[in-house]
N, C-alpha and C positions, 0 to 999 in steps of 0.2 A: 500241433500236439506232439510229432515228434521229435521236432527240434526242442521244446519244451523239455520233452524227457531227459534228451540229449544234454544241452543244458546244467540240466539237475545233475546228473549220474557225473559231468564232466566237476563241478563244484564240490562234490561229492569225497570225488578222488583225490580233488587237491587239496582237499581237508586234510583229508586221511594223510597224507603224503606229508605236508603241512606238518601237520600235527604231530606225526612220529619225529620230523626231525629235529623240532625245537626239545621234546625229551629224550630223544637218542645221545645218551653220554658211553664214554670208554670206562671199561672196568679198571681197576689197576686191583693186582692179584700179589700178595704181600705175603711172605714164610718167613714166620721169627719162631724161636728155641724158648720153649717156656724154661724153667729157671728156678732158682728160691725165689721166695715167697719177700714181698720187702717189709711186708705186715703180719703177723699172727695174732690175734690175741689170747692174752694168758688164758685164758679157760679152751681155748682150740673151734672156738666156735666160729669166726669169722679172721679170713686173712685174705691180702691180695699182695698181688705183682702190677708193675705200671712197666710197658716196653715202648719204648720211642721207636715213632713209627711216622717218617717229616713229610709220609706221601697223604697223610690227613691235615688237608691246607682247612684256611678258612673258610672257601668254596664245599668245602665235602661238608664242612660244621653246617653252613647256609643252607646249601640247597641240595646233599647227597645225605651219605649214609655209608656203616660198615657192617657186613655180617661177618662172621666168625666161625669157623670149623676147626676141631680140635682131629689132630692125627691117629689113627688108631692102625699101628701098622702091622703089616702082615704076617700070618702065623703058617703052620702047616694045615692049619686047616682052615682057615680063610683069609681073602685076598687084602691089600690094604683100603681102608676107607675113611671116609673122614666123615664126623660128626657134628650137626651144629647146635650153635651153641644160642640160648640157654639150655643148661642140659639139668636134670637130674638125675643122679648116680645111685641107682637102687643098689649094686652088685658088691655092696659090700655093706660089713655091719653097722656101720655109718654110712647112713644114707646125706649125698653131700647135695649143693645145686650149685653150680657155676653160670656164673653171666658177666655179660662183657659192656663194658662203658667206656664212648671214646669221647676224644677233648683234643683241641687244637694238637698236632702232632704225637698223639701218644692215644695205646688202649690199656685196660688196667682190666684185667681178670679179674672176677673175686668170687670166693668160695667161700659159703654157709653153713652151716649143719646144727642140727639141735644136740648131736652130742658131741661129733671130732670129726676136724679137715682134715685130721694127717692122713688118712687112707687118700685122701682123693687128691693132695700134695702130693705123694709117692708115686701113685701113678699117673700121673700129668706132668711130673719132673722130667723134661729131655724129651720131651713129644715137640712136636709142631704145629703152630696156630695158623691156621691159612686164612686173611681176612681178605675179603673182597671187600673193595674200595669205590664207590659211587658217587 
């Protein structure tokens, strides 16, 4: 019986071991300069930017993934931090939502609102997008 246990508990572990290593991938950690907008449309309701980004191979499309944090950088009264994104942006009179969609080598921000992006183009212009890459 206690080799039996022994056994098991040893199977167990090389699962586990096993296991994590076949989904243990490297992050890759990417900072690009958001920018204008390469889209707006006329009424202000929806616009995006598309930024080349050659470290989203077809393996990341296949079998990873990209999150996205937007830069929120430091004031006097608090420290720098970053946001992730989808985000919705209550803090001004247009309330906006940003979300991010990536595609073979490239992510493409895009901003919505029921009544105007431009507040939330203004303050996202010359921030930092920090995408983590899987």
């Amino acid at each position: 019986m206690k080799n039996y246990k022994l056994i098991l508990q040893s199977l167990l572990f090389l699962s586990c071991a096993f296991n994590s290593s076949i989904y243990a991938k490297d992050n890759t950690v990417v900072f690009v300069t958001l920018g204008d907008l390469d889209y707006v449309a006329d009424d202000s309701l929806y616009g995006n930017q598309a930024l080349k980004v050659p470290e989203i191979t077809q393996s990341v499309i296949d079998h990873g993934g990209v999150l996205a944090f937007i830069e929120r950088p430091a004031n006097n009264d608090r420290p720098q931090r970053w946001s992730q994104l989808p985000q919705l942006t209550l803090s001004y009179d247009n309330p906006t939502y940003m979300y991010l969609s990536h595609g073979l080598g490239l992510v493409r921000l895009s901003y919505q609102s029921s009544k105007s992006i431009k507040d939330a183009i203004e303050y996202t212009k010359d921030k930092r997008l920090k995408l983590v890459i899987f």
